[in-house]
N, C-alpha and C positions, 0 to 999 in steps of 0.2 A: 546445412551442407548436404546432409541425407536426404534432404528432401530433393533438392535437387539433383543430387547424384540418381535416385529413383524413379525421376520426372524425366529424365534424359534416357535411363535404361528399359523407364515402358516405351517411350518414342521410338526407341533406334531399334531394341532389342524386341520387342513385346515379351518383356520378362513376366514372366506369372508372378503375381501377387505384388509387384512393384504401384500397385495404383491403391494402395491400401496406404501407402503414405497421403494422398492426396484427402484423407478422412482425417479434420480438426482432434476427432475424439481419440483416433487410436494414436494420433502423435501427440498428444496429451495425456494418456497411459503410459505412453513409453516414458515420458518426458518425467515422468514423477517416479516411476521404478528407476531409471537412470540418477536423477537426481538425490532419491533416496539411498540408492549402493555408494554413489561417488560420495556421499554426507558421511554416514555409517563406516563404508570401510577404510577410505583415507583421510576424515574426519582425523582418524586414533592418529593419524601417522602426522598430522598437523599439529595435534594437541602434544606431541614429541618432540618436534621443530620447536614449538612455544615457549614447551620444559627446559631443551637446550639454550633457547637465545635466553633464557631467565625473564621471560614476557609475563611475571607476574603481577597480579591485582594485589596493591597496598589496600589496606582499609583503616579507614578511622573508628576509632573506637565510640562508638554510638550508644552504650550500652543494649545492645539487641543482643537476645540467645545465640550463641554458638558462630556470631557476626565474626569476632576473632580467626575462628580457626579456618574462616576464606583467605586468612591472607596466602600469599604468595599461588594461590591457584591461576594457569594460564587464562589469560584476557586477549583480547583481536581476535574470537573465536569468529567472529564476523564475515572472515575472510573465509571458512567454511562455508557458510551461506553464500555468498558473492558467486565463491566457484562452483557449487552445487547446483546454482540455478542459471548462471550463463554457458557452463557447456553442454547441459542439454537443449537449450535454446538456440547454440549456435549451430547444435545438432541438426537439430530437428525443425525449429519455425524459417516461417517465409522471409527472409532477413531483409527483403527489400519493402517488407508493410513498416508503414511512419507509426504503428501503436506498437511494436515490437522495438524497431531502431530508437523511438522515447523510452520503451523500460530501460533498454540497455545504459542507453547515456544516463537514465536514471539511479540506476545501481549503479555503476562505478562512478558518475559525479557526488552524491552522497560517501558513498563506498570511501573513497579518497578524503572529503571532508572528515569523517569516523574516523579514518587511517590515522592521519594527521595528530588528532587528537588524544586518541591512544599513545602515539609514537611520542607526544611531549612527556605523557605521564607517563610512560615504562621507563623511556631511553634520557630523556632528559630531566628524569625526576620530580617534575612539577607539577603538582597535584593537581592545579585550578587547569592544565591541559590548552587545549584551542581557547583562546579569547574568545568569550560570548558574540564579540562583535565579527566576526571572523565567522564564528560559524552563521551566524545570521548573513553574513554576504553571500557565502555559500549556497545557503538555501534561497535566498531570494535570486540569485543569479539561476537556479536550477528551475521558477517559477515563474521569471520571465524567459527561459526557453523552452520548456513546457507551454505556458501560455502561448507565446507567438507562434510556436508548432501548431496549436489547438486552434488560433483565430486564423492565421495566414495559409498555413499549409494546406495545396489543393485535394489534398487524399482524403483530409478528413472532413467530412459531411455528412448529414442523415439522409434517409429519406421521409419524402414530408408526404402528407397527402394535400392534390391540386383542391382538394373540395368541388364548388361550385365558380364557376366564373362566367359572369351576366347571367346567372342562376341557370345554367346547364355540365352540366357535369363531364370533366374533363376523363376521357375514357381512351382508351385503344384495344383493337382487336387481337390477340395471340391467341393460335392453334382453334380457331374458330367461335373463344369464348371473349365476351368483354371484361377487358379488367380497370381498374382504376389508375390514373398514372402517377406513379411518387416519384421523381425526379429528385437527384440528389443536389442536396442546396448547405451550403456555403450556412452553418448557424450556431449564436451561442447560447444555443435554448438547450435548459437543464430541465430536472424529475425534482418535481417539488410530491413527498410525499404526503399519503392520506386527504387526496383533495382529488372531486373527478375529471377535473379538463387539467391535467398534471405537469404539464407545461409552463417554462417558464424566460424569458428570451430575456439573457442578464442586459441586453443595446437600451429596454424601456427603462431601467434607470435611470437614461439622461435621453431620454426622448424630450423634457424640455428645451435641449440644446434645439430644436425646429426641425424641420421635414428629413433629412442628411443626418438626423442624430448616429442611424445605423453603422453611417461609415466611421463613427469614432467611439465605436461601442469595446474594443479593443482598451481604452481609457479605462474601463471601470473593469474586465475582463480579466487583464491581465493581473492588477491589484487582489481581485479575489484568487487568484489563483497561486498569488504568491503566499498570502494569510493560511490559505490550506494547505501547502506543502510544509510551512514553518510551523502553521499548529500543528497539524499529525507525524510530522516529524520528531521532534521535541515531547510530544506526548507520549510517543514510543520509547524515547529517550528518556522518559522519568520514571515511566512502565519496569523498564529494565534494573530490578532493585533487588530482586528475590529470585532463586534457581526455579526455571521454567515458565516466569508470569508472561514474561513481553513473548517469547518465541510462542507457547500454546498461546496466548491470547491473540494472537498476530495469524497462527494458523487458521483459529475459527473465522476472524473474518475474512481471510483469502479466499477460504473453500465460498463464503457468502458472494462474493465479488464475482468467483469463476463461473457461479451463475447468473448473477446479471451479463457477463462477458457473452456468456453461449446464448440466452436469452436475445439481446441485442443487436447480435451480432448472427441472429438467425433469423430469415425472412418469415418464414413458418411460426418458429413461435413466438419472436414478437408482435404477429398479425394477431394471434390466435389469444394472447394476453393485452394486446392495446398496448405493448409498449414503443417507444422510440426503436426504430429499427438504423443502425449506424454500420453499414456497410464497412468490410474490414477486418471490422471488430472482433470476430471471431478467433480471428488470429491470435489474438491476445490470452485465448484459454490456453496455447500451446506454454506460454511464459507464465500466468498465473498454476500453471498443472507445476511444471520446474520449480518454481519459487515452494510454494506448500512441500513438494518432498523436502528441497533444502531446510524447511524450515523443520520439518517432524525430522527428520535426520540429524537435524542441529539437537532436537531434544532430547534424542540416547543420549547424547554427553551432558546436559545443562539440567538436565531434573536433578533435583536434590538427592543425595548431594553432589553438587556438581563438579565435573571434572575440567569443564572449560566454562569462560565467560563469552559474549558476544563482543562485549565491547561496546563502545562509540559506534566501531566500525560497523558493526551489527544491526543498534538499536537506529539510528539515523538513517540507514539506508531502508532499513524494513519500514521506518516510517514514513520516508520520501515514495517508495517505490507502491506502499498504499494509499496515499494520497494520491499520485500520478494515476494509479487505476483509477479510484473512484472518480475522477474527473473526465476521465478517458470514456467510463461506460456513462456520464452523462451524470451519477447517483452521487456527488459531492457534497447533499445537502442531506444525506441519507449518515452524515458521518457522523455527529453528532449521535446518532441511535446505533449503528454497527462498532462505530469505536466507541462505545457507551464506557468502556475502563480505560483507555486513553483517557478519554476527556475525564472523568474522576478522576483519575490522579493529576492530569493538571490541574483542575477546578479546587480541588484541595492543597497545592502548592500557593494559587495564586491566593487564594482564602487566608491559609495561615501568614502568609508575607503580609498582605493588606491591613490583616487585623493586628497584628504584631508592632509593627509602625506606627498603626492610627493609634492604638492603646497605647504605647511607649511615647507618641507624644502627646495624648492625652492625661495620662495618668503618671507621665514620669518613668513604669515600668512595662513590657510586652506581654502581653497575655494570647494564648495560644486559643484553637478551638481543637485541632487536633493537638493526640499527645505527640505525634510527628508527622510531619509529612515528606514524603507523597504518602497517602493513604495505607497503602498495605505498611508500613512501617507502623502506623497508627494500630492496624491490628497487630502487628508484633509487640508492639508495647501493650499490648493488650490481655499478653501473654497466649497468643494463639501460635501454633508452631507454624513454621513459613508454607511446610506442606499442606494444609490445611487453607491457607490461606490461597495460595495458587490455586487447588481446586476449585472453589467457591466462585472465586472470581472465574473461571474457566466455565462453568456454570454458569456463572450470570452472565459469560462472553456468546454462550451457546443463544442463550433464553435472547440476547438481543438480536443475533442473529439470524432465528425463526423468526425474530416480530421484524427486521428489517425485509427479509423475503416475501413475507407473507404481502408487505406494502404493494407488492406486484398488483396484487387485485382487490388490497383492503383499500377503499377508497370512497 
């Protein structure tokens, strides 16, 4: 809305300083100092509202150090996050770009799945909360509109380079110099990393289907699109187990992401790195800049010991709305390495189930390999204190997120 109110007041008025809104970077400073105060100072005043409505976290008795004395602490702190990062957005970004109006739907259609699920287990008492299946519609419903935004929607496109065609090279003149021409084109080519021609068009999947494969490249498109919203979603979702893991671990790869965004979604230096240049795109640092303050804001209250929880509402959206970026800046396959503690504590849920089952009907009884999972439970049993445990991990959130940057040019 600011942006516009300042786009209208240099036109009419020639206000001094109003064209400093029209710079990605400084509404993306703003956008995280704003998001940061509105977290921080009425964060307190939600975490009141929570105490009143009695929006406390039950906990099961796990035998984990000092696990007991969570109970009754406010939970849906989520809803902190949600507002911390859409009213600076509605502030300040270009509301009419398709990779902004996708976070938003992104956060509040997760945001509401989370809600939902909370509100069974605070208000209705039941522990098991949203039916698995339920939430799972949720997110596939979020990853086939996501997807068909991404295949069908005219806004969003790269630019390609024409190369050579009938081996002379397609050029045009500007301001008296020749340049190359990149026409923006309609593509569902991703960043496959650590490989030099890094490109990757998901339509050659079924390029068996004959000449026309292209136009039903959307078949296999939208499918991986759903797999990655419901993994990193979910994986955020199990992340969320100890005060501070999922919100710091979730901030280090934001801050990773805002630079593919700026990268990408800048002519200059994605010439200047060889990356995919996605017109737009830029825009989206204005909403990744919002989301990170929500999220470090959300951390004054959530580090141990914590005063509020995120919730469902919380962990689900934070994990939908990272999923939608990295697909957004092209870097989807990049997830795997940036959400390097997401995917461990899935890969460790899905491990100790498998092996539990397969031993329990092989041997009659379940034998574990961790002593719990998700994973950092495993070092709680471990006798390592939770603090300690967030750190490390944060640590090792950091260390994947230099080697996921660094893929810019490691190759």
């Amino acid at each position: 809305m600011l942006y516009y109110l300042f786009e209208y007041l240099e036109k009419q008025f020639q206000l001094t300083g109003a064209s400093v809104f029209q710079f990605i970077t400084f509404r993306a400073a703003l956008a995280i100092i704003l998001s940061l105060l509105f977290s921080t100072i009425f964060g307190k005043k939600i975490i009141r509202i929570l105490q009143k409505m009695q929006v406390g976290e039950s906990v099961r008795d796990l035998g984990l150090d000092g696990q007991m004395e969570k109970a009754g602490t406010p939970t849906m702190g989520g809803i902190i996050i949600i507002l911390a990062t859409l009213i600076p957005v509605l502030l300040l970004a270009k509301l009419d770009n398709i990779y902004v109006i996708m976070l938003i739907v992104t956060t509040l259609w997760m945001g509401l799945v989370g809600f939902t699920d909370d509100y069974i287990k605070v208000f209705k008492k039941d522990k098991a909360g949203l039916s698995g299946k339920f939430k799972i519609l949720g997110q596939v419903g979020l990853g086939i509109f996501v997807g068909a935004i991404m295949y069908f929607h005219p806004g969003v496109t790269i630019k390609e380079d024409v190369g050579l065609v009938d081996n002379i090279e397609v050029v045009q003149v500007v301001d008296g110099e020749t340049q190359q021409i990149r026409p923006e084109v309609k593509s569902t080519k991703t960043t496959v990393p650590f490989v030099k021609d890094n490109e990757f068009e998901y339509s050659k999947l079924i390029s068996w289907l004959g000449d026309d494969y292209k136009k039903y490249a959307w078949l296999v498109f939208i499918p991986i699109v759903i797999f990655i919203v419901a993994a990193v979603s979910n994986g955020a979702n199990l992340t969320d187990g100890i005060d501070g893991l999922a919100a710091g671990t979730s901030v280090i790869i934001v801050f990773a992401l805002a630079i593919f965004a700026f990268v990408s979604g800048n002519i200059i230096f994605s010439d200047y790195l060889n990356v995919m240049f996605i017109p737009r795109l830029g825009e989206l640092v204005v909403f990744i800049a919002a989301f990170a303050g929500a999220l470090i804001g959300f951390l004054w209250y959530n580090t141990y010991p914590a005063q509020v929880f995120m919730g469902d509402t919380g962990s689900l959206t934070i994990g939908g709305i990272i999923a939608v970026i990295a697909i957004a800046v092209r870097k989807e396959l990049l997830i795997p390495l940036l959400c390097g503690i997401f995917f461990a504590e899935s890969l460790s849920v899905i491990l100790q189930v498998s092996w539990f089952k397969y031993t329990k009907k092989k041997y009659g009884k379940g034998r574990r390999i961790f002593k719990m999972s998700p994973l950092h439970h495993h070092y709680q049993k471990g006798g390592y204190h939770e603090s300690k445990i967030v750190t490390r991990f944060w640590i090792v959130g950091i260390f994947l997120a230099i080697l996921t940057i660094v893929t810019l040019k490691l190759r």
